[in-house]
C-alpha positions in Angstrom: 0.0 0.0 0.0 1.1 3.8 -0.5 1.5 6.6 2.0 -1.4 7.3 3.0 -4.1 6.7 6.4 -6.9 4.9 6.3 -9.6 8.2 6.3 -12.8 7.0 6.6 -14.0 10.2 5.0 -13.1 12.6 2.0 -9.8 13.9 3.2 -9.9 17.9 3.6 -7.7 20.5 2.5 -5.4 23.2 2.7 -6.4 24.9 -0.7 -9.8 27.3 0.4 -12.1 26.4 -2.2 -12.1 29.6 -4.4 -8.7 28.5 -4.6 -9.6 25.3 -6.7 -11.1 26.5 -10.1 -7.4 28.8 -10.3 -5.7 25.6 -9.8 -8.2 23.3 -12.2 -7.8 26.5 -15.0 -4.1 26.1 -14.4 -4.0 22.6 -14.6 -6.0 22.4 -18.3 -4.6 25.0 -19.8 -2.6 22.8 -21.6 -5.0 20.7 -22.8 -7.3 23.6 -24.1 -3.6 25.3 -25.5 -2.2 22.2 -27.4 -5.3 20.6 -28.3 -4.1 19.5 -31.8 -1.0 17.9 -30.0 -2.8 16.3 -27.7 -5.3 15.1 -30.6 -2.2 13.7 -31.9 -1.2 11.5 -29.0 -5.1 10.0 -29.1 -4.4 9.7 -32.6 -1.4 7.3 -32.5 -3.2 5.2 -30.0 -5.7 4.5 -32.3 -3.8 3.7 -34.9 -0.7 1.6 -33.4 -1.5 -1.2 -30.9 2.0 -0.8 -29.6 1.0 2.7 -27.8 -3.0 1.2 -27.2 -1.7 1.6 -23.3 -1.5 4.7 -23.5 -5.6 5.0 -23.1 -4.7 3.9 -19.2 -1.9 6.4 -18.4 -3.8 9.3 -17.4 -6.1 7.6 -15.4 -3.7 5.3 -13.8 -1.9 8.8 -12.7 -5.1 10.0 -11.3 -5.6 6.9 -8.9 -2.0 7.6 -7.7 -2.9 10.8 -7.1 -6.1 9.8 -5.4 -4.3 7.4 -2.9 -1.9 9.8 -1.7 -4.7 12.8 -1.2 -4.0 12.6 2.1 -1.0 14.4 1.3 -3.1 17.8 0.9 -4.0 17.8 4.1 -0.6 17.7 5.6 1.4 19.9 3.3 0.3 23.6 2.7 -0.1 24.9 -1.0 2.8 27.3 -1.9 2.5 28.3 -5.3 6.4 28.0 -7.3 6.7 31.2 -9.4 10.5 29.3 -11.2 8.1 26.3 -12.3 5.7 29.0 -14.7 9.1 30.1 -16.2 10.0 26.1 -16.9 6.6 26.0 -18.2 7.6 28.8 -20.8 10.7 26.7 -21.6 8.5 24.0 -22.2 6.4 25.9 -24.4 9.3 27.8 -26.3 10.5 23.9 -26.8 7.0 22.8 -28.3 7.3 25.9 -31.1 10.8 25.0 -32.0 9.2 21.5 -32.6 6.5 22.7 -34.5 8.1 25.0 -36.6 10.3 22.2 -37.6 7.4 19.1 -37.7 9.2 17.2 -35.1 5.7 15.6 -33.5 7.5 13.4 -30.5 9.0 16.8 -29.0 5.8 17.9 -29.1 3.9 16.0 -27.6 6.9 15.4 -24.9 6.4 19.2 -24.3 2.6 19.4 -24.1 3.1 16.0 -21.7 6.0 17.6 -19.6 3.5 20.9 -19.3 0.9 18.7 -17.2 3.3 18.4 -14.2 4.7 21.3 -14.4 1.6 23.2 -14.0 0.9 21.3 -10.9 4.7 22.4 -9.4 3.6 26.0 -10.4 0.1 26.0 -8.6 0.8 23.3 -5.7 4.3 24.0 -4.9 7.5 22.2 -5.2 7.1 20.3 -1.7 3.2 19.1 -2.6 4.4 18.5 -6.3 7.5 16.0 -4.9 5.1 13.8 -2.6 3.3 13.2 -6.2 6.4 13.2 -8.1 6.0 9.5 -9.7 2.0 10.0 -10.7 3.0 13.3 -12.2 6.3 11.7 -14.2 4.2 8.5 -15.1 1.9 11.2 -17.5 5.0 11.2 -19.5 4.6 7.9 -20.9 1.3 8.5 -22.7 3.5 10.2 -25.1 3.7 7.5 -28.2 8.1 7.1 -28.4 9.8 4.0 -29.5 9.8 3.8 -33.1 13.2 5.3 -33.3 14.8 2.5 -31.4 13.1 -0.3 -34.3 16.4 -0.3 -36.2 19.0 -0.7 -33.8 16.2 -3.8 -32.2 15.9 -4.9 -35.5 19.5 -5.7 -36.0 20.0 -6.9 -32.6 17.3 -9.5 -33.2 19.0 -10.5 -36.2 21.9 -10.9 -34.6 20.7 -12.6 -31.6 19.2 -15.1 -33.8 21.8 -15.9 -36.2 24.3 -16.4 -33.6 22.3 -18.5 -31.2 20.9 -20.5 -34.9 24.6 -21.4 -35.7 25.7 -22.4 -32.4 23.1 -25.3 -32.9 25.0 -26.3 -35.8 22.9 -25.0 -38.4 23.7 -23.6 -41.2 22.6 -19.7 -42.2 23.2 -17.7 -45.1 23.0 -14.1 -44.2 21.7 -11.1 -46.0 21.0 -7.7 -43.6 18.1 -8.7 -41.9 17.5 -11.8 -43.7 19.0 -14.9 -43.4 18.8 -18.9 -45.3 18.3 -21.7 -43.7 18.1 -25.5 -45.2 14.7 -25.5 -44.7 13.6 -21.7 -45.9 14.1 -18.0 -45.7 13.0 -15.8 -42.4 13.5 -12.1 -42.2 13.4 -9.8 -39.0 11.0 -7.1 -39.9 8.9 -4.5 -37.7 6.7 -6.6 -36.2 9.8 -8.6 -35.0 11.8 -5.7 -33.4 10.2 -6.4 -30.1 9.2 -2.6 -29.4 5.7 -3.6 -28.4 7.6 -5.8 -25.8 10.0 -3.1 -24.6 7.0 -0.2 -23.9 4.7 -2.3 -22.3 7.3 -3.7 -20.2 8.9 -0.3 -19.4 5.6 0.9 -18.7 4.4 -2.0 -16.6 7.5 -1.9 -15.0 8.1 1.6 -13.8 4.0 1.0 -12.0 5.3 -2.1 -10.5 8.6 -0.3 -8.8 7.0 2.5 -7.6 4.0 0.3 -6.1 6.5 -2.7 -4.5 9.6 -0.5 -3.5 10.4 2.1 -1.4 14.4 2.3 -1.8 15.6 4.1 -5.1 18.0 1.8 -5.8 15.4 -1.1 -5.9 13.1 0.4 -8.0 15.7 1.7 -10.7 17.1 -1.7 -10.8 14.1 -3.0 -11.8 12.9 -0.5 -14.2 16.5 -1.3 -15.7 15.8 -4.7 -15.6 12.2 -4.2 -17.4 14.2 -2.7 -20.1 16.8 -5.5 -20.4 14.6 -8.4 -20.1 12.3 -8.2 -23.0 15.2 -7.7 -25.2 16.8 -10.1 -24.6 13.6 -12.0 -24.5 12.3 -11.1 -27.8 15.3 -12.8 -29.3 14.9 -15.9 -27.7 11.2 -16.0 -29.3 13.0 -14.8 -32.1 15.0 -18.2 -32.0 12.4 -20.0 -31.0 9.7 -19.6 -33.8 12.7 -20.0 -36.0 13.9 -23.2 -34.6 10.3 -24.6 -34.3 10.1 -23.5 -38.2 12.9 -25.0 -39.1 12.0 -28.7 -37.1 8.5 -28.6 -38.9 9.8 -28.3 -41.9 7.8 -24.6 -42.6 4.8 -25.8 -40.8 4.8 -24.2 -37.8 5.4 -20.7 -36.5 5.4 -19.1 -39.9 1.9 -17.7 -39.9 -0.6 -16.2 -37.5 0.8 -18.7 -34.8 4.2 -16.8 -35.1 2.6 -13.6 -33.2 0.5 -16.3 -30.8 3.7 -17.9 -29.9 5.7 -14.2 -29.4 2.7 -12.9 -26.9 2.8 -16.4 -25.2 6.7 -16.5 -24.4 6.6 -12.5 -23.8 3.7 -12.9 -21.0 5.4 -15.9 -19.2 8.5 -13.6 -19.3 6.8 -11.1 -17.5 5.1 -13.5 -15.5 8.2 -14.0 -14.2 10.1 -11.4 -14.3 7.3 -9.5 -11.8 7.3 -13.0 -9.7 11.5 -13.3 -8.8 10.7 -9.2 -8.3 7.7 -9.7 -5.6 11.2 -11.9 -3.5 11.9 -8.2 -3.0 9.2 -6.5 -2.3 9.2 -3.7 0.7 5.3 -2.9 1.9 4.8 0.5 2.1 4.5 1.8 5.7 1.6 3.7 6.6 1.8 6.3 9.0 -0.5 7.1 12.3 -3.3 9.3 11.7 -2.4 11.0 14.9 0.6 12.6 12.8 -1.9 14.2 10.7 -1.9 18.1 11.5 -3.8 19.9 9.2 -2.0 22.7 7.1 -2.6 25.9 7.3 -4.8 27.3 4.4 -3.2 29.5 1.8 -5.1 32.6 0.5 -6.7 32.7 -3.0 -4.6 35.9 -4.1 -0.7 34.3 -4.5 -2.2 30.9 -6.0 -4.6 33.6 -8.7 -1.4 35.2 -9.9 0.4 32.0 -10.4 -2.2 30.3 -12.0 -3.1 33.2 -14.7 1.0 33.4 -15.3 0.8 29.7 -15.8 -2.0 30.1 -18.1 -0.3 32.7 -20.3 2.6 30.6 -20.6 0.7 28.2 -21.9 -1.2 30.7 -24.6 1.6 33.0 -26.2 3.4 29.8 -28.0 0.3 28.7 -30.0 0.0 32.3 -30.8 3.1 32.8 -31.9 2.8 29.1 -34.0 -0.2 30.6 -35.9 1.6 33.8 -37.3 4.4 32.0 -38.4 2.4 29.8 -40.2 0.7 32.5 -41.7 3.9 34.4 -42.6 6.2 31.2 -43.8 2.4 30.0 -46.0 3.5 29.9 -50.2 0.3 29.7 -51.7 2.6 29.0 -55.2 2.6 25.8 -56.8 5.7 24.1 -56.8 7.2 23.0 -60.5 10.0 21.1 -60.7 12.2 21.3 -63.9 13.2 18.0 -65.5 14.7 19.9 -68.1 17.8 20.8 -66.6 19.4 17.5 -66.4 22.2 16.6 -68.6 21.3 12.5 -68.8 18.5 11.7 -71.1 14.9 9.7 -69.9 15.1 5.8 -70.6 13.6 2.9 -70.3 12.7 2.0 -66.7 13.8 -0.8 -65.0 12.1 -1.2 -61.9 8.5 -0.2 -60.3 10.3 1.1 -57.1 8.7 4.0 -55.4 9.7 5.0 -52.0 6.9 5.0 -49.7 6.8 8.6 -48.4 3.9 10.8 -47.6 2.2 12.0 -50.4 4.8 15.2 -51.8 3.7 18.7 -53.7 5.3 17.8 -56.6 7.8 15.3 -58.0 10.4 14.4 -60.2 10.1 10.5 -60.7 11.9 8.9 -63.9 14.9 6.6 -65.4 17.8 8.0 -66.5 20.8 7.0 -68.7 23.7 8.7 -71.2 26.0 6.7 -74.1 27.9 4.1 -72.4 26.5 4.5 -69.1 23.7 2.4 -66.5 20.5 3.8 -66.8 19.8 5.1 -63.0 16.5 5.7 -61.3 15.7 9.1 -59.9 13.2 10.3 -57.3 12.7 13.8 -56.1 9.8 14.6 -53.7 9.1 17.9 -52.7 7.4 19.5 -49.6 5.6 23.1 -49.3 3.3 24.0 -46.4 4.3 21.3 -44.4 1.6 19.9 -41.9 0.3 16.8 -40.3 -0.3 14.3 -43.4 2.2 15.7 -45.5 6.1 15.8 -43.8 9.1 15.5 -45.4 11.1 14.1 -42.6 8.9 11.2 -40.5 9.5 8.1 -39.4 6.8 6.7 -41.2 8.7 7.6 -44.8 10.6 4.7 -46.2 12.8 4.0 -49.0 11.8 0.5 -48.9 8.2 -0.8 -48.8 6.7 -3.1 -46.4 5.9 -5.6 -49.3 7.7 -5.7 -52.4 10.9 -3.7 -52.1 12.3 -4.6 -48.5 15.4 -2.6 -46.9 18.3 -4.9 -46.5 20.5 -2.9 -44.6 21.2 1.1 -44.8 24.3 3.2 -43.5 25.9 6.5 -44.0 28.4 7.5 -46.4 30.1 10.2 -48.0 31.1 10.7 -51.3 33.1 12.9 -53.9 30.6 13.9 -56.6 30.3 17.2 -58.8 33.2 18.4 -57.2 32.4 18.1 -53.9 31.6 16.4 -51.1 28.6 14.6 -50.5 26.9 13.2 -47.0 24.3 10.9 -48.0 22.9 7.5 -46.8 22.7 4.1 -48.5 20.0 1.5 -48.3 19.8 -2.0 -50.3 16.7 -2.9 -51.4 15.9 -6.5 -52.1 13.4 -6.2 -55.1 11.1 -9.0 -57.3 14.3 -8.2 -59.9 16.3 -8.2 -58.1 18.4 -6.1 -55.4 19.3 -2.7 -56.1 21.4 0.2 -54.4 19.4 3.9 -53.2 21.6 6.3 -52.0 19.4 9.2 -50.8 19.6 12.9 -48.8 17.4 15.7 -48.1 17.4 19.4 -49.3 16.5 21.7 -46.9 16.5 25.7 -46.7 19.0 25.5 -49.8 21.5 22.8 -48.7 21.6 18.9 -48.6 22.0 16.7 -45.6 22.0 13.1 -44.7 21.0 14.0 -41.3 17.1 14.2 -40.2 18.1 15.7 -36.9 19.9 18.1 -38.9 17.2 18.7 -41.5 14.5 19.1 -38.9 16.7 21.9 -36.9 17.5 23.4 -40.9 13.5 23.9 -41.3 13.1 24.6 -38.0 15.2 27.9 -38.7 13.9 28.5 -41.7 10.2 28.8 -40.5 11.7 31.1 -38.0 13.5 33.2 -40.2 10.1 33.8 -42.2 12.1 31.4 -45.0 9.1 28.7 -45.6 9.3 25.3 -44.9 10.2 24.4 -48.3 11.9 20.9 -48.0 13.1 17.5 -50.8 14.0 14.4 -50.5 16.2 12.8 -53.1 17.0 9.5 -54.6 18.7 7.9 -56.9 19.2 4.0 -57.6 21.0 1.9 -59.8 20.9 -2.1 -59.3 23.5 -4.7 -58.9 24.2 -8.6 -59.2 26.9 -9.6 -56.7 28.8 -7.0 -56.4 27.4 -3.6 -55.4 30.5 -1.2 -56.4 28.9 -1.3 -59.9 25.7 0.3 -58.3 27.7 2.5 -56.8 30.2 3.7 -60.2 26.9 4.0 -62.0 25.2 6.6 -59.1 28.3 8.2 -58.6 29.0 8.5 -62.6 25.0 10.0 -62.8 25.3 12.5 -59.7 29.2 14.1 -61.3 26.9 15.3 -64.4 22.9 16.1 -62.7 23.8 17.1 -59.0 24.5 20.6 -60.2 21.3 20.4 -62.2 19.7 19.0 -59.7 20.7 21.4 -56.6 19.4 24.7 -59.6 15.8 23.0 -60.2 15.5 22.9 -56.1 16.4 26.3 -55.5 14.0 27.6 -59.1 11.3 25.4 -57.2 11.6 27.1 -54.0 11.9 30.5 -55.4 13.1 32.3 -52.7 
């Protein structure tokens, strides 16, 4: 059990009641402030069964709150005038984020603004006795995706190693690998990331609730991070092995998720079990201890309430000019013209699967004595929630036909200059082929989305636009993917030039 007596009654306190609407406007501000982001986070949870927990968060942190009430009885109100100006912070971090599209810092600052509102109208010492239902809030915000790579590959890993030290024999591609008996691949659904949040999340509500010490409870919230990591690999070994002994019959359909829920849920099982060995009741104190705080007038908490509230309000304001200033009502027209290859023949259906762009420059490419190269240019104007150049959702592969193989950075010498770009194989029905892809933003390329999203950032708040590409080019190979490479860096010496001109006529600024 938590801190808290055993009140037969409603628990009264210090906070006089015309106190209580100053502190409820306070506290939903926010929410009536950042409705759009907020709308977002209900969005994803609708959407993606991997953040479908994040329904129960809020009201989870509510019955935390609820069991400790007792807590407003024995500590007085004093509203934290430094909190309001980290609520500002907060909010100057949301506008950075929006001006640049980056929707997880967001929503991380509209979630951070919910217990930071409390510090500013409770206090610091009222806010700290509620410190873990507050913090909890913070998970409702939908963040994971970005780890799905590096989980990927340590699946594949994991599996592949543990595969061959039962003597079998694997052929490895990226994320795919042979066996005698057929092909696997470790996709999305087999990163695990489902695992990891709903263990993190279950985990960090199981620490607080079982452990007092510090120690005890960050050694299990480390532990609720380690353990299905480790544990989606094992399943990851398992399904393969129990393919591989059924010759293909088993664990290769809908079974394959059945089996991946089973193994993660006994995991759990146990993982909260061996925990429980360590468990430390929570003490509860004497109701004689119980002195009730003095009550705070309605004046100090009104002035720290309404600055809270305009903290809130000016960075939605200030969102909604620049989006009027930074708006380009032109159409955007990109000029194929300008290149100095030729159109030809093309020899694959590859499209990347990106939001849908303003315009684009799709086509095959080839000059005299050269490999024809495919080129994709997708460009982004008044850049909102549907249409983003730089998401996590945008791939170079696709989910079905055209799968990502493995992707790195790299930098090469083309046109003269140096180029930072990345490059992804993609396994195709012809075959597999080499994409080596960058952005454009506010007039110069990068490899880097951090460093694009920060480039539009200061673009929108410069009054620049948010005028943004991305740019492909691909070229296939048989087994050896230098000649890829020779033909994209061969196509990129006599069109990047070209290239970089038709961007900059497109944005026209």
């Amino acid at each position: 059990m938590n801190d808290q007596p055993a009140l037969a009654g409603a628990v009264r306190t210090s906070i006089p009641g015309a106190s209580v609407a100053l502190i409820a406007m306070a506290l939903l501000a926010p929410f009536l402030f950042y409705f759009g982001t907020a709308a977002s986070i209900v969005s994803i949870w609708n959407s993606s069964d991997t953040f479908a927990h994040g329904y129960a968060i809020l009201p989870i942190s509510l019955w935390l709150i609820w069991t400790r009430r007792a807590v407003f009885k024995r500590i007085p109100v004093a509203p934290c005038w430094p909190a309001v100006g980290l609520l500002a912070l907060c909010g100057a971090g949301w506008l950075l984020a929006r001006l640049g599209e980056v929707q997880f810092a967001m929503q991380y600052a509209f979630a951070a603004m919910l217990p930071l509102s409390a510090v500013a109208v409770l206090g610091w010492q009222l806010a700290r006795s509620l410190a873990f239902p507050l913090a909890f809030i913070l998970l409702a915000v939908p963040f994971g995706e970005a780890f799905v790579p590096h989980l990927i590959n340590f699946t594949a890993d994991f599996t592949v190693a543990a595969v061959r030290a039962f003597g079998i024999p694997v052929l490895r591609n990226g994320t795919y690998f042979e066996l005698p008996t057929g092909n696997w691949s470790v996709v999305e659904a087999c990163s695990g990331v489902r695992y990891l949040i709903s263990s993190v999340t279950l985990g960090c509500l199981y620490a607080y609730l079982s452990y007092r010490s510090l120690t005890r409870r960050l050694v299990f919230v480390g532990l609720s991070i380690a353990v299905p990591i480790v544990a989606n690999g094992l399943r990851a070994v398992m399904i393969v092995m129990i393919g591989h002994f059924s010759g293909m019959e088993l664990a290769t359909g809908v079974d394959h998720l059945i089996y991946g829920w089973l193994f993660f849920g006994l995991v759990m099982f146990i993982m909260f079990w061996i925990g429980s060995y360590w468990r430390e009741d929570q003490s509860e104190p004497a109701a004689g201890v119980l002195a009730d705080a003095p009550a705070v007038p309605a004046r100090p908490i009104a002035g720290v309430a309404l600055a809270a509230v305009l903290a809130c309000a000016v960075w939605p304001a200030l969102a909604a000019y620049a989006d009027r200033a930074n708006h380009n009502p032109a159409p955007v027209r990109l000029d194929a013209q300008r290149l100095a290859w030729s159109q030809a023949p093309a020899w694959t259906a590859w499209q990347p699967s990106f939001m849908d762009p303003d315009a684009a420059l799709r086509g095959t490419y080839a000059a005299p004595g050269a490999q024809p190269v495919n080129l994709q240019v997708l460009y982004y104007r008044n850049q909102e929630r549907g249409k983003i150049l730089i998401s996590s959702t945008n791939r170079v592969g696709t989910r079905k036909e055209f799968l990502e193989v493995a992707s790195g950075g790299r930098e090469e010498r083309v046109g003269g200059r140096s180029l930072a770009l990345r490059e992804t194989r993609i396994k195709g029905p012809q075959g597999q082929f080499l994409v080596w892809h960058w952005l454009w933003v506010d007039g110069g390329f990068t490899a880097s989305d951090v460093q694009g999203k920060l480039r539009q950032a200061r673009a929108t708040l410069l009054l620049r636009g948010d005028d943004g590409a991305a740019v492909m080019v691909a070229a296939p190979f048989g087994e050896n993917p230098d000649s890829a490479r020779a033909a994209l860096r061969a196509f990129l010496d006599a069109n990047l030039a070209p290239l970089e001109a038709s961007l900059g006529a497109a944005r026209g600024r």
